[in-house]
LUMLO-108349 format. One record per residue: residue in one letter; x negated, y negated, z negated of N, C-alpha, C in turn. Coordinates in steps of 0.2 Angstrom, whole numbers, plus 5000, padded with zeros to 4 digits. Atoms other than C-alpha are relative to their C-alpha. Example, Ala and Ser with C-alpha at 12.3 -4.5 7.8 and 13.67 -1.06 7.14 Angstrom:
% residues 2
a499650065000493850224961499649945000
s500450065001493250054964500449954997
This chain:
% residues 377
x499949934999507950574874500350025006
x499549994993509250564889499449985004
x500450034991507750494901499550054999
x500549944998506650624896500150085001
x499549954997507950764899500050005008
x500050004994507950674915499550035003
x500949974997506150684921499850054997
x500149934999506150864915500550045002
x499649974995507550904926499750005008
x500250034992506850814941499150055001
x500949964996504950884939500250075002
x499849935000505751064938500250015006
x499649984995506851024953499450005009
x500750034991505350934966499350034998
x500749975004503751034956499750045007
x500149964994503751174970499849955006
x500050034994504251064983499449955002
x500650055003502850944979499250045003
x500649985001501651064977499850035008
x500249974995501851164992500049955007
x500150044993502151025005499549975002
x500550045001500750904999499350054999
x500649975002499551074995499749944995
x500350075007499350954978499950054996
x500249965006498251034965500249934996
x499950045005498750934951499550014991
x500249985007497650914932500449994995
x499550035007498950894918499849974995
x500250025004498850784907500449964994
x499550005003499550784889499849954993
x499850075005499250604879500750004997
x499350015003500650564866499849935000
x499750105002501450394866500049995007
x500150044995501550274878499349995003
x500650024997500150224890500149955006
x500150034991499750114907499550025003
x500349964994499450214919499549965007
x500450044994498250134934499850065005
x500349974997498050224948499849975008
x500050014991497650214969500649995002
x499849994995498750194983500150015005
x500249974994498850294996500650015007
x499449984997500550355001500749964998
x499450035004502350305000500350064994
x499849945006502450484990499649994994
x500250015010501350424975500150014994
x499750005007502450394962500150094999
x500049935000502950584965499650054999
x500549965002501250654965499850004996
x500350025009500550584951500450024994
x499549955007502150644941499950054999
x500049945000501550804945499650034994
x500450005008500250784929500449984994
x499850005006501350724919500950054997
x499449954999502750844916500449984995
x499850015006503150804898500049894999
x500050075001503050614900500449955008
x499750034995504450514909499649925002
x500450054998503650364918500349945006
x499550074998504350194924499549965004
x500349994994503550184939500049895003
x499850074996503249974946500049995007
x500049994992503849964963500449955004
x499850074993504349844979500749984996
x499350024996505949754978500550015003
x499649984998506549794992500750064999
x499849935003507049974983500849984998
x499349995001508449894976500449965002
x499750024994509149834990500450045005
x499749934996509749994996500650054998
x499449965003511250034987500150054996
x500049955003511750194981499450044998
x500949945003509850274982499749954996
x500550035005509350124973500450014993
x500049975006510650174959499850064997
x500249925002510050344958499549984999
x500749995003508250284956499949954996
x499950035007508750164943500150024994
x500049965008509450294932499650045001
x500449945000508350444937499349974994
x500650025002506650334933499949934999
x500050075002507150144928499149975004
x500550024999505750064939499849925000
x500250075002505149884936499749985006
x500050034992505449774952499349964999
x500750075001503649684958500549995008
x499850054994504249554973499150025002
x500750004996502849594985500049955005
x500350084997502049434993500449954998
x499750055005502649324979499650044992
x500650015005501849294961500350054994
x499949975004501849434949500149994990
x499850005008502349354932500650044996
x499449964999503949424932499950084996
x500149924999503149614934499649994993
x500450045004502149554921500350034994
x499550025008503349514907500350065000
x499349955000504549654911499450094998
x500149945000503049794911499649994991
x500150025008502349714892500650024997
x499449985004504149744888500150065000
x499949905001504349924892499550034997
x500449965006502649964884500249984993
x500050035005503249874869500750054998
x499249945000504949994871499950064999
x500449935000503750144870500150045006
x500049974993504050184889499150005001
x500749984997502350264899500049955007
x500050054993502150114913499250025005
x500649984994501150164931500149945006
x499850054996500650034942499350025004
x500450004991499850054960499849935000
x499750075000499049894956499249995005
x500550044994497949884974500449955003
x499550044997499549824978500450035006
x500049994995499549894995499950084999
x500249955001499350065000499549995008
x500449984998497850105007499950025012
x499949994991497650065028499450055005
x500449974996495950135031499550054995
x500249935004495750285018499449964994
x500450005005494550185006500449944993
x499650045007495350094989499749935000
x500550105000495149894989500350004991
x499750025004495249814974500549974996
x499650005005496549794960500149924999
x500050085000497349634956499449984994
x500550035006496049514947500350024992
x499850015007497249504932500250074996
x499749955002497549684929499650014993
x500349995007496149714916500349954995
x499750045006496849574906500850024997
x499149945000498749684907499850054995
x500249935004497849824900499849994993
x500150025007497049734886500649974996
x499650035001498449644885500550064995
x499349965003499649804882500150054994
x500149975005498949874865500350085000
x500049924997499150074873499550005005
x500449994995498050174880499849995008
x500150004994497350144897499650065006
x500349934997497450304909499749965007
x500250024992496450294927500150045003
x499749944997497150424940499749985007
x500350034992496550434958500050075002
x499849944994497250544971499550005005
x500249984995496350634983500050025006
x499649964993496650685001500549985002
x499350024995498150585004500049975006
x500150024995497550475016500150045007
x500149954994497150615029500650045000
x499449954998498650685024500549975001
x499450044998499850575028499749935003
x500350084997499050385035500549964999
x499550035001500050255032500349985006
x499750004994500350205049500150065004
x499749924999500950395053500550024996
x499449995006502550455049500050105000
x500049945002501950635051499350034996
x500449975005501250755038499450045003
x500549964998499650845039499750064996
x500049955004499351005031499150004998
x500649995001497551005021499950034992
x499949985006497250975004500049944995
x499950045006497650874989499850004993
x500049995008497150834970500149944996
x499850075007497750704957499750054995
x499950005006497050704941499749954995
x500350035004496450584926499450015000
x500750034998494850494929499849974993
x500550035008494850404911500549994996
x499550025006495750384894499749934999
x500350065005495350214884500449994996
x499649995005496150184869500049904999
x500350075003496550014863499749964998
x500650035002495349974854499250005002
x500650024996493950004865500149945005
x499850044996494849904877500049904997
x500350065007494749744862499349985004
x500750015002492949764865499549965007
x500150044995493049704884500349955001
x499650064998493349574893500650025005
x499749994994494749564905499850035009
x500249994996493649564919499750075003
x500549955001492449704914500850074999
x499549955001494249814911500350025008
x499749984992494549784930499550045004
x500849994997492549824935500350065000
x500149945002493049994926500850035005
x499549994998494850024934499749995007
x500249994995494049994951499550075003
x500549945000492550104948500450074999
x499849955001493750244941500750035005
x499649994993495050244956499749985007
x500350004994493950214969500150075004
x499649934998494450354982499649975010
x500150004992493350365001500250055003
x499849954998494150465011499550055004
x500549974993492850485024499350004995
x500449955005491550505011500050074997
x500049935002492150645004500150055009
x500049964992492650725023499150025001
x500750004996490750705026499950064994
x500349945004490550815010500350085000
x499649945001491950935010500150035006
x499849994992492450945029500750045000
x499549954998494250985026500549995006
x499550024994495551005040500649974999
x498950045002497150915040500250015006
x499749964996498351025052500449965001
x499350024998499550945062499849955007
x500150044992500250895079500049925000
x500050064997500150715087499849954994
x500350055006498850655073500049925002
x500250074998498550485083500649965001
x499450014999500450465086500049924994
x499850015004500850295077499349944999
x500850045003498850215074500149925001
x500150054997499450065084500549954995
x499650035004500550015069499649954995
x500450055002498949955060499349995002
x500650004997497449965071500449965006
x499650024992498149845087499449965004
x500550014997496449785091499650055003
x500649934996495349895106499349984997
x500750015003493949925096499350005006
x500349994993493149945115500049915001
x499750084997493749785122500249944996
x499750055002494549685111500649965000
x499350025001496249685116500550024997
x499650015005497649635106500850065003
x499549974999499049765109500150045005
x500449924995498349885122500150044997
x500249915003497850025111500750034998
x499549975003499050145105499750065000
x499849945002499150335098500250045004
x499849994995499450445113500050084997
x500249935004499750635104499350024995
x500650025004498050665098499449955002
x500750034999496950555105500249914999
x499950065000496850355104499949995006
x499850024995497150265121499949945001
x499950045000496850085127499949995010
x500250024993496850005146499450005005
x500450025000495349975145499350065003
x500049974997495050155148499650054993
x500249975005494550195130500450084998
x499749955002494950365124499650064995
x500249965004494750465108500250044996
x499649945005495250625099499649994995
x499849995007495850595082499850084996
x500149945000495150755078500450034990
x499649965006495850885061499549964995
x500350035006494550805050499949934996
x500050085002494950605052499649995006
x500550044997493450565062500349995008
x499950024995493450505081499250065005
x500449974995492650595095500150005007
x500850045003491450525103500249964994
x499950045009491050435087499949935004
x500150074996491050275099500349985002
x500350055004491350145097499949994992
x499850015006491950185080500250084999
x500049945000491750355073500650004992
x499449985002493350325061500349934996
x499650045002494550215054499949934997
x500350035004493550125040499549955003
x500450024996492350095053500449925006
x499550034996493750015065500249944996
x499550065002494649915051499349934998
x500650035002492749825048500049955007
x499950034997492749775065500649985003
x499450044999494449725067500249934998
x499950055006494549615053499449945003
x500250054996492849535063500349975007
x499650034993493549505078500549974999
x499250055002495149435072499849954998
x500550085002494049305062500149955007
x500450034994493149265078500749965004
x499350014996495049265089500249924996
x499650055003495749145074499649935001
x500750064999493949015076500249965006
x500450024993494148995094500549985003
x499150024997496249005099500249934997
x499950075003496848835099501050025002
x499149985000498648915106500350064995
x499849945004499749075102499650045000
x500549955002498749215094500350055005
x499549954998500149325099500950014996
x499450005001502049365097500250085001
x500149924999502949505095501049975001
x499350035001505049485099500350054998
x499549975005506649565092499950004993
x500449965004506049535075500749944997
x499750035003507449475060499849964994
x500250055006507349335045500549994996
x499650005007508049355029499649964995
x500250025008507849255013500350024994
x499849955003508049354999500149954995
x500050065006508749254983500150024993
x499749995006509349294964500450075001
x499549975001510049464961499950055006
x500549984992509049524976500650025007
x499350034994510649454989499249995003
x500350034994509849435007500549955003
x499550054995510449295018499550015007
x500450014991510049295038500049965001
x500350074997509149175044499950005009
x500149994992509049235063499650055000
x500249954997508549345074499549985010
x500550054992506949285089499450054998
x500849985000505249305092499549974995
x500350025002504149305081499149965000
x500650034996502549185085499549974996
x500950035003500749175077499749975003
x500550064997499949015080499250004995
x500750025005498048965071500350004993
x499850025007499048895056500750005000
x499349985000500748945057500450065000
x499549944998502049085058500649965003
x499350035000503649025067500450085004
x499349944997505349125072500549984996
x499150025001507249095072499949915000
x499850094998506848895076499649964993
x500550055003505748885060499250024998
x500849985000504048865055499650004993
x500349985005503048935042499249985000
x500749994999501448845040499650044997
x500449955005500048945033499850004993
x500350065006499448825021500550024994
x499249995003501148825013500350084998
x499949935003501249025010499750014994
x500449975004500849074995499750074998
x500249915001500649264996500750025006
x499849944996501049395008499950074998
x500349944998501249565010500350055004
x499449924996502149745017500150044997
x499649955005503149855012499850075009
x499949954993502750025025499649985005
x500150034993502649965044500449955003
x499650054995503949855048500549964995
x499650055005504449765033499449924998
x500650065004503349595029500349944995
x499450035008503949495013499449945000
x500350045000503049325011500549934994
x499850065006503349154996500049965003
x499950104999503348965000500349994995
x499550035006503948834988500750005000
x499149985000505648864997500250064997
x499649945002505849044993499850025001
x500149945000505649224995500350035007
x500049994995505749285015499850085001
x500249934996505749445023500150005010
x499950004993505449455041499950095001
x500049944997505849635048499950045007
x499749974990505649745066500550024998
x499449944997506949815073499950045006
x500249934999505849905084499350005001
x500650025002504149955084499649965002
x500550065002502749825081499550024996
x500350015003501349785074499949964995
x499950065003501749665059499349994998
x500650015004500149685050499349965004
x500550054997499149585062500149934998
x499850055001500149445056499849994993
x500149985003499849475040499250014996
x500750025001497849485041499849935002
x500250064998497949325049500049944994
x500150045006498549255035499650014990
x500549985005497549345024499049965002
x500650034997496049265034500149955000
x500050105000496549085033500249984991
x499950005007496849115013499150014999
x500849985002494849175011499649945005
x500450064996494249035024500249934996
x499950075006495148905012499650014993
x500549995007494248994997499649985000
């Protein structure tokens, strides 16, 4: 009773503010009992938009790690909405256990389970294991899928754009339908029900999204000239995109690029990036690229950090090295990112975070090894 006194204190207090900053229409939605929630994601503001349907139902949100590594605001967001730690780029049994337990506690459990939020406005798939979570968790299973966040916010941009928003429930399933599939077929459906193209719908609706120095920031996850092909040229220059090379394009209010050439938007770009980077990784026999001032942490029990150094970070073919040691490829078991300038990665030694300390692009490192993970598949 005291946790849902909470979260009908807090919806009360951020409901406004929600509404009118994010222009969020929201659908309310009033299931009794516990459920798992599944939805997109888009933004670092998620958990809070999607709350915005639930008014009456407190929800125990699964989120990065790092969150409770941050002191005081991670006590407050322990007792406000108790959120169930997943280690990003490390193996989710953990998240697993502890989110079976809170459904079993009669908690309402939401999990963003792309994993990632969303780089180039269209929703990737869900982890494999997810439909078997769901059948697994004898409560219904909600599917939620926000709309217009992308444009309103980009993850590589740290400023807001005023357009439009809408969260609301895509699908109920009950239990016992859930019985009826297989695990596989519960993810087909959780894919098919939060799928979210940004730039599809722009093409239908043509909304604007207001705001100064749109392009400001692109070079955070776009760092391939989609022109040239160089690695760390391009950049965000107010609104227009920039590279050496003499490339130049206004990011315009709707998302798209103008001229539409080489690449008339994002989803376009991140298709040819991800080519190119292939090709680069085929052919480089030395450093792909490096980036310096960058820190290493090993994160251990109890979520303590230890420094491990502070150097240049240096992507070879099959390695990561930095602070004097070397990360082969082979030997990661999972990576990922937390934002823009966090990267969190496993080995059989442990749980590592290499961080900026000023801006970069880590996420090039990060598709490389997501490219030598699907070239061993």
């Amino acid at each position: 009773m005291k946790r849902k006194k909470r979260w009908a204190l807090l919806y009360r207090l951020v409901r406004g503010f929600v509404q009118r900053r994010f222009r969020l229409s929201s659908a309310r939605c009033t299931l009794e009992g516990p459920c798992l929630i599944i939805a997109n994601h888009v933004t670092n503001w998620d958990p809070l938009l999607l709350a915005m349907s639930f008014p009456d139902k407190p929800i125990r949100f699964v989120a990065s790690e790092h969150i409770f590594r941050r002191g005081w605001v991670s006590a407050l967001l322990s007792r406000l909405v108790a959120p169930i730690p997943r280690k990003k780029g490390a193996s989710g049994a953990d998240t697993v256990m502890g989110v079976l337990r809170a459904l079993k506690d009669g908690d309402t459990v939401c999990i963003f389970a792309e994993g990632d939020a969303s780089w180039d406005g269209l929703t990737h798939p869900v982890f494999p294991a997810t439909g078997k979570l769901a059948r697994m968790s004898g409560v219904p299973l909600v599917t939620y899928r926000l709309e217009g966040g992308y444009l309103s916010l980009p993850r590589w941009s740290r400023s807001l754009r005023r357009g439009r928003m809408r969260g609301g429930v895509v699908g109920v399933y009950a239990p016992e339908e859930l019985k009826k599939r297989t695990g596989p077929e519960i993810t087909a459906l959780i894919d098919r029900d939060i799928f979210e193209d940004a730039y599809a719908r722009q093409r239908r609706e043509h909304v604007r999204f207001r705001g100064e120095d749109r392009a400001e920031g692109i070079e955070r996850g776009f760092f391939l000239c989609p022109r040239c092909g160089a690695v760390g040229r391009v950049r965000g220059v107010a609104n227009r995109v920039r590279c050496d090379c003499g490339l130049s394009l206004l990011y315009t209010e709707e998302g798209f690029f103008d001229p539409p050439e080489p690449v008339a938007t994002l989803s376009e770009w991140e298709l040819f990036q991800e080519a190119a980077l292939q090709k680069r990784c085929r052919e480089t026999e030395g450093t792909l690229f490096s980036d310096e001032n960058l820190t290493l942490r090993k994160i251990g029990s109890g979520h303590r950090e230890t420094a491990l150094g502070t150097g240049t970070l240096t992507q070879k073919p099959d390695a990561l090295e930095i602070a004097g040691r070397r990360f082969p490829l082979a030997g990661i078991d999972s990576m990922a990112m937390v934002k823009t300038d966090l990267l969190l990665f496993t080995t059989g030694e442990g749980y590592y975070e290499i961080r900026a300390r000023k801006p970069c692009c880590l996420r090039k490192y990060l598709m490389v090894w997501q490219n030598s993970e699907n070239s061993a598949g």
